[in-house]
N, CA, C and O of each residue as an XYZ file, in Angstrom:
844
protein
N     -27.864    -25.134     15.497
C     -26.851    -24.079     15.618
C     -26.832    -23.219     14.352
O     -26.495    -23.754     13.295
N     -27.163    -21.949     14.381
C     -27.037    -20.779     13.521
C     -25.622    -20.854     12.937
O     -24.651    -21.117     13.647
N     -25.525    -20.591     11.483
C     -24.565    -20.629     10.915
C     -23.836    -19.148     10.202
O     -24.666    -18.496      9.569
N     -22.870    -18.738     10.217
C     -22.714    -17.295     10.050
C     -22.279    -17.133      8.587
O     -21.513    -17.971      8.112
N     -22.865    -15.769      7.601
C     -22.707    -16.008      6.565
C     -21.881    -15.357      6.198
O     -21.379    -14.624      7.049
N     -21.176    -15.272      4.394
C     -20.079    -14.518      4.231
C     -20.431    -13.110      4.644
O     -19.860    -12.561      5.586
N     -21.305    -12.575      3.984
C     -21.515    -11.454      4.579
C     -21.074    -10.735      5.840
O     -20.299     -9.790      5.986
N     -21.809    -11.469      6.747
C     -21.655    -11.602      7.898
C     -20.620    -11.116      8.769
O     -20.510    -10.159      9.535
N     -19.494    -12.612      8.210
C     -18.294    -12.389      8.616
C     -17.077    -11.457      8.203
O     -16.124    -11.293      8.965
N     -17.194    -10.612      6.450
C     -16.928     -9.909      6.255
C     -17.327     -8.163      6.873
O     -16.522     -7.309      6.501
N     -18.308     -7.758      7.616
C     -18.324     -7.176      8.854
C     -17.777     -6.729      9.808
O     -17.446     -5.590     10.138
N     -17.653     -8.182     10.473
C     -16.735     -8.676     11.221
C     -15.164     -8.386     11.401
O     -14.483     -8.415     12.426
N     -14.894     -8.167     10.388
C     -13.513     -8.302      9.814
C     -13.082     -7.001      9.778
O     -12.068     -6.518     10.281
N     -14.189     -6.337      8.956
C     -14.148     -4.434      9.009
C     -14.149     -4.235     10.155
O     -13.137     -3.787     10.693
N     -14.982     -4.435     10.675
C     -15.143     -3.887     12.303
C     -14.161     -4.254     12.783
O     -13.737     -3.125     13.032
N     -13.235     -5.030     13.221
C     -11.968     -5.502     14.080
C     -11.047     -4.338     13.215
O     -10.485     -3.372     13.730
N     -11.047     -4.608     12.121
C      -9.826     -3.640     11.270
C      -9.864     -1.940     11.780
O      -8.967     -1.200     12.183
N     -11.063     -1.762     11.596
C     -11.403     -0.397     11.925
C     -10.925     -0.154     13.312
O     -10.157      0.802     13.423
N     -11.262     -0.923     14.569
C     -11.349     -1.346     16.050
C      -9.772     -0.904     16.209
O      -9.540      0.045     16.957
N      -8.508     -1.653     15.432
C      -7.374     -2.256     16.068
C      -6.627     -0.762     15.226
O      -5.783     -0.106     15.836
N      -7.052     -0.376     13.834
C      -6.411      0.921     13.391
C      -6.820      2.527     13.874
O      -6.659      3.581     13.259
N      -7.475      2.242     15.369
C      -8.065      3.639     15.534
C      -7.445      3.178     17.357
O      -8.219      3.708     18.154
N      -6.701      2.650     17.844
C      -6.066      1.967     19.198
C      -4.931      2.596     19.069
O      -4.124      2.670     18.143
N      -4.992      3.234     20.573
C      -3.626      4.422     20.621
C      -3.295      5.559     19.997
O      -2.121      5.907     19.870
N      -4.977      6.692     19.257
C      -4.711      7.217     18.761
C      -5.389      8.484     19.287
O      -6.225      8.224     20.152
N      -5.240      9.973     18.962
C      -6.045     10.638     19.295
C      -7.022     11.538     18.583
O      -7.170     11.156     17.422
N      -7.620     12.427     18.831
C      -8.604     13.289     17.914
C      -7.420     14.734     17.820
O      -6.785     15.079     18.817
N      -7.288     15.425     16.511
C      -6.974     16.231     15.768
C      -7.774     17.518     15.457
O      -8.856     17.325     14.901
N      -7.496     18.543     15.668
C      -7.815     19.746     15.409
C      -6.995     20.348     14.143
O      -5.814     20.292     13.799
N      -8.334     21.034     13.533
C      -7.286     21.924     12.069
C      -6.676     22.799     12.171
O      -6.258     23.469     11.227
N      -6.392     23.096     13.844
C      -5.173     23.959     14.166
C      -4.107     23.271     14.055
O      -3.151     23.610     13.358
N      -4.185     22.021     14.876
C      -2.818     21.135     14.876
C      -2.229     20.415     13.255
O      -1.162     20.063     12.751
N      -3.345     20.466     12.975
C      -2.981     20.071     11.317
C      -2.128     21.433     10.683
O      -1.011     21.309     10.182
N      -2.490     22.096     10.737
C      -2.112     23.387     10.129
C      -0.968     23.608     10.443
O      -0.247     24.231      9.663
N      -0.478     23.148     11.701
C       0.948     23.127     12.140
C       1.583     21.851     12.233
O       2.814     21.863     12.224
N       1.139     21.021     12.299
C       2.485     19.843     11.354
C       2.229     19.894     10.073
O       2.701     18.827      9.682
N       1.713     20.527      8.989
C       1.749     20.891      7.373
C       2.724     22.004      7.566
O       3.737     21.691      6.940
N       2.834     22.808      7.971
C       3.665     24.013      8.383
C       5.153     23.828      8.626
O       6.140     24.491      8.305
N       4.932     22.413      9.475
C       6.376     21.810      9.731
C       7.215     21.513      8.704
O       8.386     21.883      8.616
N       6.414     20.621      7.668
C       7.246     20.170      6.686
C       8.200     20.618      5.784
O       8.104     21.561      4.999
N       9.544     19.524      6.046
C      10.616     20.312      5.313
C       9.670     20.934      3.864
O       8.651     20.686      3.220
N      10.863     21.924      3.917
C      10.599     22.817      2.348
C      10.588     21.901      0.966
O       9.904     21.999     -0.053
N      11.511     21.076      1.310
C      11.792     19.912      0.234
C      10.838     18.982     -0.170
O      10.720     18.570     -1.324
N      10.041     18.597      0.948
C       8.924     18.011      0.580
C       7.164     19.233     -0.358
O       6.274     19.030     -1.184
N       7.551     20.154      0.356
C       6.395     21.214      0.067
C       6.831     21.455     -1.507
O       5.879     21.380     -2.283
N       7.540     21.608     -1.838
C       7.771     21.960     -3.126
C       7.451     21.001     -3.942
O       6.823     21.232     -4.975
N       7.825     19.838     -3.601
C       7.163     18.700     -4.287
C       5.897     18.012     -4.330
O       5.671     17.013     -5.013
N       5.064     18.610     -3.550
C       3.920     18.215     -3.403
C       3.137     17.992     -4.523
O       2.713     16.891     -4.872
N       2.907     19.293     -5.209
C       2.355     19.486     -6.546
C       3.699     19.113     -7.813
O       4.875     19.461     -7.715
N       3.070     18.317     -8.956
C       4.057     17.623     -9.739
C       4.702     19.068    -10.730
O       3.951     19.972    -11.096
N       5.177     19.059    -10.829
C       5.571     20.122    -12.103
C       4.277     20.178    -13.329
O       3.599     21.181    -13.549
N       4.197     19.439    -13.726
C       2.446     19.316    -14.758
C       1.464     19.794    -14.305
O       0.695     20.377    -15.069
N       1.208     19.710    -13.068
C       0.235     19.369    -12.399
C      -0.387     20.999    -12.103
O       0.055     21.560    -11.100
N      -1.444     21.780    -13.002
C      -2.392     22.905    -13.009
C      -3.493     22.747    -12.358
O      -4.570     22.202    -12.599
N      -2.911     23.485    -11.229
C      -4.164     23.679    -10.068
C      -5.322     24.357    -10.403
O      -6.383     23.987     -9.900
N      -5.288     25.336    -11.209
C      -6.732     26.441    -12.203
C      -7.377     25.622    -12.884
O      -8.357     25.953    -13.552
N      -6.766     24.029    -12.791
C      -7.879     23.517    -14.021
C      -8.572     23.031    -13.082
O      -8.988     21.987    -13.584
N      -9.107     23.108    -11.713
C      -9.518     22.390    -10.927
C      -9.951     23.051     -9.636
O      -9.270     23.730     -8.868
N     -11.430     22.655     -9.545
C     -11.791     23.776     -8.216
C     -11.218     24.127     -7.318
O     -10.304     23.434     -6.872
N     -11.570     25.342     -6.743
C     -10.793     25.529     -5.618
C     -11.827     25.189     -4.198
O     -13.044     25.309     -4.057
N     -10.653     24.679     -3.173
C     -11.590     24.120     -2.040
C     -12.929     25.428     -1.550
O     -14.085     25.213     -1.184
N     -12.222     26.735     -1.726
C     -13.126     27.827     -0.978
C     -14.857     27.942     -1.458
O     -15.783     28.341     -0.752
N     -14.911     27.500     -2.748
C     -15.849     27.472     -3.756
C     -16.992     26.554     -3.236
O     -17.210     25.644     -4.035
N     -17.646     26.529     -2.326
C     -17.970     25.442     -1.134
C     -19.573     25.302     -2.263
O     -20.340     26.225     -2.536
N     -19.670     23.777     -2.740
C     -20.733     23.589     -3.044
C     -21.807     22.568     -2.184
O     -21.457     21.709     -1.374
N     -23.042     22.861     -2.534
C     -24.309     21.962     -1.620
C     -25.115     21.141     -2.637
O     -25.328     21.668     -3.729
N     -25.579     19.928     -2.401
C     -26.008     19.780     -3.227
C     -27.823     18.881     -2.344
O     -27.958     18.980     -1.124
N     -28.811     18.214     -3.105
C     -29.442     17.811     -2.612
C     -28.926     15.823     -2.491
O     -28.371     15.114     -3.330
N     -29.390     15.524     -1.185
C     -29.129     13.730     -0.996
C     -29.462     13.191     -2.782
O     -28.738     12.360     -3.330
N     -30.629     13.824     -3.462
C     -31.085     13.008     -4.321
C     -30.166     13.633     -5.904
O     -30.229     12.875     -6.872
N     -29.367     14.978     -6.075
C     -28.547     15.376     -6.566
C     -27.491     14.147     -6.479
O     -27.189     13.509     -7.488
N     -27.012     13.895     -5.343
C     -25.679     13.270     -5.125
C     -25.802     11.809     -5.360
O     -24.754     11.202     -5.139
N     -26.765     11.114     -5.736
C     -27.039      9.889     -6.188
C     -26.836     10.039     -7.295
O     -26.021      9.210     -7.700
N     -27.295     10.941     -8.297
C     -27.163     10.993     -9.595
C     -25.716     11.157    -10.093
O     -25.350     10.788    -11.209
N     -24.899     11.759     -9.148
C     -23.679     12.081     -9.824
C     -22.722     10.850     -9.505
O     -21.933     10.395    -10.333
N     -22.913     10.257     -7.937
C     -21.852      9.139     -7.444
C     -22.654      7.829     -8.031
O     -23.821      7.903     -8.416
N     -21.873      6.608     -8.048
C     -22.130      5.820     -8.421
C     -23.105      4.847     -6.524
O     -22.595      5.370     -5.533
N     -23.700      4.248     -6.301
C     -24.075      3.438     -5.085
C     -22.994      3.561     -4.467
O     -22.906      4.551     -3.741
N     -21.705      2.526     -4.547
C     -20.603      1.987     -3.453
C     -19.999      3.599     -2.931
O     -19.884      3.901     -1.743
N     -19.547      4.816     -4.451
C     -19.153      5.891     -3.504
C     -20.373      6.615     -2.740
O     -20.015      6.933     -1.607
N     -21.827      7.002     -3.045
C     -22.549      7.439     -2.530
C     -22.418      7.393     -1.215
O     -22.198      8.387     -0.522
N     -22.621      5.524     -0.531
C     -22.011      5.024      0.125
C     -20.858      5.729      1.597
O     -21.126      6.075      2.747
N     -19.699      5.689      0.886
C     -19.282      6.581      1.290
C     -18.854      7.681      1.698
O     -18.294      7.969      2.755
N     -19.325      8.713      0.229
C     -18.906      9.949      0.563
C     -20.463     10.420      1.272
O     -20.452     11.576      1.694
N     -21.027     10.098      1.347
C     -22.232     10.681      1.569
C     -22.819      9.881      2.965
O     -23.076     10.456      4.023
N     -22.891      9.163      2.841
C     -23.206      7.939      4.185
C     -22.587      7.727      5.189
O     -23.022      7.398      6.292
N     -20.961      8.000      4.679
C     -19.523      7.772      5.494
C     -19.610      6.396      5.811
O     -19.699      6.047      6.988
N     -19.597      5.751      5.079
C     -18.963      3.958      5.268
C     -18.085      3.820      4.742
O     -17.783      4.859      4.154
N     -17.309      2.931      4.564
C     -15.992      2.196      4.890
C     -15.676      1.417      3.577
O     -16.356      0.392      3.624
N     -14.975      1.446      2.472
C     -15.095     -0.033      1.827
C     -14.195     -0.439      2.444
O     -13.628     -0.059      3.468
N     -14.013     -1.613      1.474
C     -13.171     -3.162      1.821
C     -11.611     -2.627      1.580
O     -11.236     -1.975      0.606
N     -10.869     -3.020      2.602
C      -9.005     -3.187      3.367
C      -8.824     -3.922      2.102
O      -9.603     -4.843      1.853
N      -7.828     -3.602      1.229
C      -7.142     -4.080      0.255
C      -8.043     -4.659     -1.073
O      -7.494     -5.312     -1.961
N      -9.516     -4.333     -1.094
C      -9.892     -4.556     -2.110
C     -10.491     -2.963     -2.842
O     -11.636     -2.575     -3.076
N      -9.360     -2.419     -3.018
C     -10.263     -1.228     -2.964
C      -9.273     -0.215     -4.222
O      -8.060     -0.174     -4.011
N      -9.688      0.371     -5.169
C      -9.005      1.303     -6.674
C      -7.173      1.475     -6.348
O      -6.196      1.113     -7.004
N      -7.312      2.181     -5.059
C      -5.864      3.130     -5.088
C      -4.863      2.902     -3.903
O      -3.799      3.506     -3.767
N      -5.569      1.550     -2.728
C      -4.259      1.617     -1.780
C      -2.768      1.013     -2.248
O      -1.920      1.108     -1.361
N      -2.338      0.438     -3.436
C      -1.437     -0.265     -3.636
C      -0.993      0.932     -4.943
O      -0.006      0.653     -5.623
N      -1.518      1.828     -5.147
C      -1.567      3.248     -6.288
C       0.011      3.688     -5.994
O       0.296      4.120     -4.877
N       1.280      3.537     -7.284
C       2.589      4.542     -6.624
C       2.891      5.320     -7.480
O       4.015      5.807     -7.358
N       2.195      5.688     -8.477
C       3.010      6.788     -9.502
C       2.781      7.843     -9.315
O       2.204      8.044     -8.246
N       3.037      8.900    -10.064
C       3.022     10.030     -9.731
C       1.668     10.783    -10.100
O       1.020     10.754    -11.146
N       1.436     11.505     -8.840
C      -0.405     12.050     -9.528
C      -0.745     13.054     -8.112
O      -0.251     13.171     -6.991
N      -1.608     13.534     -8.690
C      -2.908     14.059     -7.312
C      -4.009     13.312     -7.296
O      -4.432     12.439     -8.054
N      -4.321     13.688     -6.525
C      -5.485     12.839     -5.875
C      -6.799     13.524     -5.704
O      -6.804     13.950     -4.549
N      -7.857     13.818     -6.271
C      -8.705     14.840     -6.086
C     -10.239     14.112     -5.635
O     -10.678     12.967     -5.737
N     -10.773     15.353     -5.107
C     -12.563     14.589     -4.268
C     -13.361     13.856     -5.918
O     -13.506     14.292     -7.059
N     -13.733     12.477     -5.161
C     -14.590     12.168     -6.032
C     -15.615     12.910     -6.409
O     -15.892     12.936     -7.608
N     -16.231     13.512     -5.662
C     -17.493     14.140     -5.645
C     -17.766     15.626     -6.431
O     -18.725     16.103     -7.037
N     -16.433     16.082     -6.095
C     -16.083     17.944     -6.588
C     -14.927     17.717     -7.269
O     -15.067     18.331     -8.327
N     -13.979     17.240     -7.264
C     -12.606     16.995     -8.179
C     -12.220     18.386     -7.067
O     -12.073     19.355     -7.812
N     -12.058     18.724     -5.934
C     -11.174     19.420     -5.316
C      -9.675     18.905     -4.895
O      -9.691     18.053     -4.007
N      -8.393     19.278     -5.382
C      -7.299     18.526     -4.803
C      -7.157     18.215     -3.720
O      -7.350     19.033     -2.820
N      -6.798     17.013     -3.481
C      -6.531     16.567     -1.784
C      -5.688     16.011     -1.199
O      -5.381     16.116     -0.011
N      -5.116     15.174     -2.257
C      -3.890     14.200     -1.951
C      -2.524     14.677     -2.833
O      -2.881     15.368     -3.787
N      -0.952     14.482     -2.769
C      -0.456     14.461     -3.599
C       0.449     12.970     -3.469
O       0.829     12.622     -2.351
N       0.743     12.181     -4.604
C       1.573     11.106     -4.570
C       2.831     11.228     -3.579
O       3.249     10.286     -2.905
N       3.203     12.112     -3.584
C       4.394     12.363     -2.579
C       4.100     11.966     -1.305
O       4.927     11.263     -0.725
N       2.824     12.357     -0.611
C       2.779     11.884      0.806
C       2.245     10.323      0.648
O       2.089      9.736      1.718
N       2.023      9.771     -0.250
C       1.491      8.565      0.377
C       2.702      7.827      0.321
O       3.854      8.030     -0.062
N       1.710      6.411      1.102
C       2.683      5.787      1.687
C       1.775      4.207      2.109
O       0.568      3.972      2.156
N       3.062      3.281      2.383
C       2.040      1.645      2.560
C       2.633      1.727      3.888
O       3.768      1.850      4.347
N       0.823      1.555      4.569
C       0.900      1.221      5.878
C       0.452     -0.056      6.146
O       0.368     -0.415      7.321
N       0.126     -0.858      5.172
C      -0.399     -2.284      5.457
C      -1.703     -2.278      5.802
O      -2.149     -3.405      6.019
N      -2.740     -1.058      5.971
C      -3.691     -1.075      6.348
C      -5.026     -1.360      5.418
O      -6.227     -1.284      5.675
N      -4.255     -1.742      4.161
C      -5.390     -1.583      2.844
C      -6.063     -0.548      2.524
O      -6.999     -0.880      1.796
N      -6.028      0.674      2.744
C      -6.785      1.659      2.405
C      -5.461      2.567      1.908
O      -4.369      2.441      2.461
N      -5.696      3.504      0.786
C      -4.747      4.603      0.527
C      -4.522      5.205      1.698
O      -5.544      5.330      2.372
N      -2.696      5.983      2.587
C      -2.580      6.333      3.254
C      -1.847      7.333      2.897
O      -0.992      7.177      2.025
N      -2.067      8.644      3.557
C      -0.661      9.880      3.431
C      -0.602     10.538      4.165
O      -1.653     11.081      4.504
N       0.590     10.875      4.825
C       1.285     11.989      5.988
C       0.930     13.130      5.619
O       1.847     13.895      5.919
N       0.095     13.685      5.127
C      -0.328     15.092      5.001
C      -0.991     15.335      3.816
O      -0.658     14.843      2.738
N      -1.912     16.076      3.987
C      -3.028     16.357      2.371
C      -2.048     17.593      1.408
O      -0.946     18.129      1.516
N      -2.975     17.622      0.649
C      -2.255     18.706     -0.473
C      -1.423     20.077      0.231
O      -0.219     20.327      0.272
N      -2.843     20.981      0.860
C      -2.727     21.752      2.231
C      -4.176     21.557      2.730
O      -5.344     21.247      2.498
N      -3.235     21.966      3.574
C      -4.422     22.154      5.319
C      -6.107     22.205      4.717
O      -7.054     21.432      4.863
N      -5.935     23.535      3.970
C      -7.141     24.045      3.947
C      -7.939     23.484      2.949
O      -8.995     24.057      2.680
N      -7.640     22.512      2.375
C      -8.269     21.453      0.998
C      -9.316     20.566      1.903
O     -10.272     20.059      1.317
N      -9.191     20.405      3.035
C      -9.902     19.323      4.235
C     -10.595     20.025      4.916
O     -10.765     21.244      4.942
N     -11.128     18.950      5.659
C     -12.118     19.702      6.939
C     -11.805     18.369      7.881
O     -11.345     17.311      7.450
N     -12.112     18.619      9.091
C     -12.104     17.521     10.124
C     -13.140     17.280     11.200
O     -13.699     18.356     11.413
N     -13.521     16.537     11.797
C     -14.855     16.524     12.847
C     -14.501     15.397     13.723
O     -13.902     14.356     13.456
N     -14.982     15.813     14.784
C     -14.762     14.283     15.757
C     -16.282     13.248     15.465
O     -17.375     13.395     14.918
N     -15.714     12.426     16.031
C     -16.319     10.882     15.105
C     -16.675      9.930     16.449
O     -15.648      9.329     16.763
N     -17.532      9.677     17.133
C     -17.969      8.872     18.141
C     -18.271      7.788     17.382
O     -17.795      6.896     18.085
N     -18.758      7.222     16.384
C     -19.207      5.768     15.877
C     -17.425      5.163     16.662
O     -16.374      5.647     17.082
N     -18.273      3.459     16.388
C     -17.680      2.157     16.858
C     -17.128      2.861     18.464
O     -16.015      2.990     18.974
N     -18.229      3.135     18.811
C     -17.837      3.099     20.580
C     -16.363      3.789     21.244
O     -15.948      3.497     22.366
N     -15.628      4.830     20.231
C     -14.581      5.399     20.502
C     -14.915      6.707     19.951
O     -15.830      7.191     19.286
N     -13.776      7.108     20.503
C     -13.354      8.593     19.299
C     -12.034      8.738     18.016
O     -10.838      8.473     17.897
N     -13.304      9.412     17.108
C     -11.712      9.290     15.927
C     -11.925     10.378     14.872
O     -13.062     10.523     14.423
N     -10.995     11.099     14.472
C     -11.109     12.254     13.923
C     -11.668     11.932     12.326
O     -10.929     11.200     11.668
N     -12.388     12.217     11.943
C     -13.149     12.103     10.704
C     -12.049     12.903      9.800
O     -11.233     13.510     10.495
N     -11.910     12.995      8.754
C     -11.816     13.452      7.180
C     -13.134     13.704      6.280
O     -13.977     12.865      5.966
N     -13.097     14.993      5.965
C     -13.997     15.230      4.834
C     -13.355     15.933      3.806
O     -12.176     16.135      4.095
N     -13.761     16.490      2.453
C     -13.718     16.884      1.685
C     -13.905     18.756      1.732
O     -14.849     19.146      1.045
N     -13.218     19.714      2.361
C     -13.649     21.363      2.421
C     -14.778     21.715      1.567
O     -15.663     22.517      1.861
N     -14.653     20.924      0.284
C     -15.381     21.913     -0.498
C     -16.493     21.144     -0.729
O     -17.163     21.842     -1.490
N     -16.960     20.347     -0.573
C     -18.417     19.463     -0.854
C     -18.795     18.762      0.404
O     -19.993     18.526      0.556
N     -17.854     18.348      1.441
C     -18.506     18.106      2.636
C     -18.266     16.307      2.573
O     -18.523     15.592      3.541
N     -17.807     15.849      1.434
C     -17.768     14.396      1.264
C     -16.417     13.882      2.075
O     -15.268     14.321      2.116
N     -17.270     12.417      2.890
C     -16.836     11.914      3.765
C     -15.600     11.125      2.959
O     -15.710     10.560      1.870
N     -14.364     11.236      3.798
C     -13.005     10.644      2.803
C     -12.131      9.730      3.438
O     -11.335      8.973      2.882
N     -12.469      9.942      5.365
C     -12.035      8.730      5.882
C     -11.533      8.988      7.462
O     -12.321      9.337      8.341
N     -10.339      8.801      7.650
C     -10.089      9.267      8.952
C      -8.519      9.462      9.119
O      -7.795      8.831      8.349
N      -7.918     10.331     10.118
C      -6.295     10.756     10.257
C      -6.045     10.000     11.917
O      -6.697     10.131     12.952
N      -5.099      9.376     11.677
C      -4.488      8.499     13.111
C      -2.890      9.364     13.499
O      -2.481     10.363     12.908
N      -2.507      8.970     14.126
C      -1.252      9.388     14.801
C      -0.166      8.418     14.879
O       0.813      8.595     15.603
N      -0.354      7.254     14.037
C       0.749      6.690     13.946
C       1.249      6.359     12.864
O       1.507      5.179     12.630
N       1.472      7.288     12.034
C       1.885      7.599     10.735
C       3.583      7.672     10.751
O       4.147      7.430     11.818
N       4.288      7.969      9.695
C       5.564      8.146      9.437
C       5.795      9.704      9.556
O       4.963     10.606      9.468
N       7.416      9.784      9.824
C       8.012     11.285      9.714
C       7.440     11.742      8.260
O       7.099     10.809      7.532
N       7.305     12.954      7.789
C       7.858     13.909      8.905
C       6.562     14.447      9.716
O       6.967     15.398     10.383
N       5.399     14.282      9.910
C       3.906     14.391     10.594
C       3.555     13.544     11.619
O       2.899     13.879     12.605
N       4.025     12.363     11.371
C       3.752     11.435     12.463
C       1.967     11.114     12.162
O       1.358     10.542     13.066
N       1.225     11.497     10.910
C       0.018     11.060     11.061
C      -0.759     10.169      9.654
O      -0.189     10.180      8.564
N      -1.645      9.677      9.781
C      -2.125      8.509      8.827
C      -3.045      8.980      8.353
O      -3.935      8.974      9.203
N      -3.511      9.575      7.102
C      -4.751     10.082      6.805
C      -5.347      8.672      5.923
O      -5.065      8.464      4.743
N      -6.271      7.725      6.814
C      -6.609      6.258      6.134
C      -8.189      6.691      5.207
O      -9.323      6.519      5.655
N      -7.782      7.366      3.629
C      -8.554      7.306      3.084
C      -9.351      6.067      2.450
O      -8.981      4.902      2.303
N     -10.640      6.730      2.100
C     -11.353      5.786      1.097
C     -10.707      5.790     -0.354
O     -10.355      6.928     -0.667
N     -10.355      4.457     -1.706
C     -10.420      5.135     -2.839
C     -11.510      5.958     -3.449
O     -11.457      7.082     -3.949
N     -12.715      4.962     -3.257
C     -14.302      5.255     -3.338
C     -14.610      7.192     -3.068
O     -15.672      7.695     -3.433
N     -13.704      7.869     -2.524
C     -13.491      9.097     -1.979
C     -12.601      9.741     -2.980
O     -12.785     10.943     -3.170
N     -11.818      9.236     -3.542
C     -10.576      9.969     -4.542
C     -11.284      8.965     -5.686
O     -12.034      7.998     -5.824
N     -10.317     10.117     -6.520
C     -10.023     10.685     -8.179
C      -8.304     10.651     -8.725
O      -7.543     11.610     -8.853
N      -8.016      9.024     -9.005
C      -6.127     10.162     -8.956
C      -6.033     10.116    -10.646
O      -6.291      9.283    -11.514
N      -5.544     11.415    -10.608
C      -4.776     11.958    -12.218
C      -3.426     11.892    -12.234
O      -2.473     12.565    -11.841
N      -3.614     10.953    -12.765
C      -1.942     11.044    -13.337
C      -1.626     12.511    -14.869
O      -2.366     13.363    -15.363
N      -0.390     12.168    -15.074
C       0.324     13.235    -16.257
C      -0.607     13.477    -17.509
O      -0.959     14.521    -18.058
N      -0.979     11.687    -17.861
C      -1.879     11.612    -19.207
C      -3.218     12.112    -19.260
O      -3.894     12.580    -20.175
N      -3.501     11.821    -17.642
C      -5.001     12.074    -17.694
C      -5.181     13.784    -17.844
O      -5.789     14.337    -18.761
N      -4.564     14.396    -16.823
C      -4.131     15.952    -16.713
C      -3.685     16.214    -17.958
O      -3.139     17.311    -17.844
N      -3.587     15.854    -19.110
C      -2.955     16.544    -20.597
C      -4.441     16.807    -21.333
O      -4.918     17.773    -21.929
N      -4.959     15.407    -20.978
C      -6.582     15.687    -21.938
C      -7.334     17.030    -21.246
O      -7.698     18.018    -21.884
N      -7.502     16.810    -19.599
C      -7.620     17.912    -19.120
C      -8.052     19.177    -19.377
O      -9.044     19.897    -19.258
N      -6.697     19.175    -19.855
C      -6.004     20.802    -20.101
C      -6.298     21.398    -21.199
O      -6.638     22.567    -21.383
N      -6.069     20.061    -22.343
C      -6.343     20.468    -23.562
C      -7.879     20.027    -23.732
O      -8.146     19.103    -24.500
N      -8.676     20.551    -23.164
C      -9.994     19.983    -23.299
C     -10.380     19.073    -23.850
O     -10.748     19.284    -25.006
N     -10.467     17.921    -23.419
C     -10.433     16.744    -24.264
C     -10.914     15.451    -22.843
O     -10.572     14.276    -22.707
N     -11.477     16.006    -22.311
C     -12.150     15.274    -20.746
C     -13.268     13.917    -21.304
O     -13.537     12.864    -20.724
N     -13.793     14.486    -22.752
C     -14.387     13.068    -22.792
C     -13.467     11.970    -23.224
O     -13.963     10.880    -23.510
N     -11.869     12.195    -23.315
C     -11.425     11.003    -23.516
C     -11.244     10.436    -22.133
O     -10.868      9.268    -22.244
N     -11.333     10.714    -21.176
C     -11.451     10.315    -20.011
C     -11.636      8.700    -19.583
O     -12.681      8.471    -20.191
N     -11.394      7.827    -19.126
C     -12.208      6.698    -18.544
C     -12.797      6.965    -16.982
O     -12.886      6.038    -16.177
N     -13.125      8.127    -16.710
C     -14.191      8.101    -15.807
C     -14.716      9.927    -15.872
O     -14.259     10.746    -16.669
N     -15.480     10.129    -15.095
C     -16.502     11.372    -15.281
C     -15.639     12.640    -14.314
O     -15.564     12.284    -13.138
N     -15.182     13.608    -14.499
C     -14.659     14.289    -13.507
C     -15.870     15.609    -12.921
O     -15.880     16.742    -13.403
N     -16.821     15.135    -11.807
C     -17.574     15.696    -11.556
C     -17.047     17.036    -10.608
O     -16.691     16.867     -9.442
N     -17.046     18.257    -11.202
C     -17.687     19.265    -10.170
C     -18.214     20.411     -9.768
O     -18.569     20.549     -8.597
């Protein structure tokens, strides 16, 4: 009798997770996005971006860069390559930023384009960073997604094309939707990191802000 290995069964495990968090949900258009971002109280929109928080120091999504497969090895490390580039999955709760609560943005690993703000996230128990709505609309892109024998609306990155995860429909008010990112996909800056930033001072950094 064949014996199954960790490996193996860690697979296994993704695949059911992935299986049971994409059940009862539907595919999304960036029209319909555009209008539950639209929805949101004013109170939340204003807060999206932190008071610190300088959007000019940081690409803008429209600025659409390309790069070559063998470019994008050099800049991501394997595990994000992986994902932003491959679109795989890491590991449900072993992963930089789903348990992440302070205050920050969240920007593409790949381009440092803003994408997330601390305000929308939220614990869905699903192990992966989750939030009811991106920075805005137009920071994303979306695609329908046939892998694992269903349909499910993909997440990418607008401005580099990097794969970031997927949006469900059973999210919290006020959107009602789950955007179940990768960390491996984000960049989050907090206040301190955004000061070196600003004041040019990026090699004090503890990681590379590529874009």
């Amino acid at each position: 009798m064949k014996t199954i290995n960790a490996s193996t069964i860690l697979i296994i495990k993704i695949a059911l997770a992935l299986t049971l968090q994409s059940c009862h949900t539907r595919t999304h258009s960036t029209n319909e996005i555009l209008v539950m971002q639209n929805d949101l109280p004013e109170e939340i929109k204003n807060r999206m971006i932190p008071d610190w928080f300088d959007l000019s120091l940081f690409p803008n999504p429209d600025d659409t860069i390309e790069l070559s497969d063998h470019e994008w090895e050099e800049r991501l490390s394997h595990s994000e390559y992986n994902v932003q580039r491959a679109e795989g999955t890491e590991r449900p709760f072993d992963n930089e930023y789903y348990a992440t609560e302070i205050e920050g943005v969240y920007v593409c690993r790949g381009c440092s384009s803003p994408l997330f703000s601390s305000i929308a996230k939220f614990s869905s128990s699903s192990g992966w960073p989750s939030f009811f709505a991106p920075l805005s609309p137009d920071h994303i892109g979306v695609k329908k997604d046939h892998r694992l024998l269903m349909e499910r609306t993909e997440v990418h990155c607008a401005r580099c094309g990097g794969h970031l995860g997927h949006v469900f429909d059973d999210g919290p008010k006020p959107t009602g939707l789950r955007y179940c990112m990768n960390s491996s996909s984000l960049r989050f800056i907090d206040e301190e990191d955004h000061k070196k930033i600003a004041e040019g001072r990026e090699n004090e950094l503890e990681f590379r802000l590529n874009r």
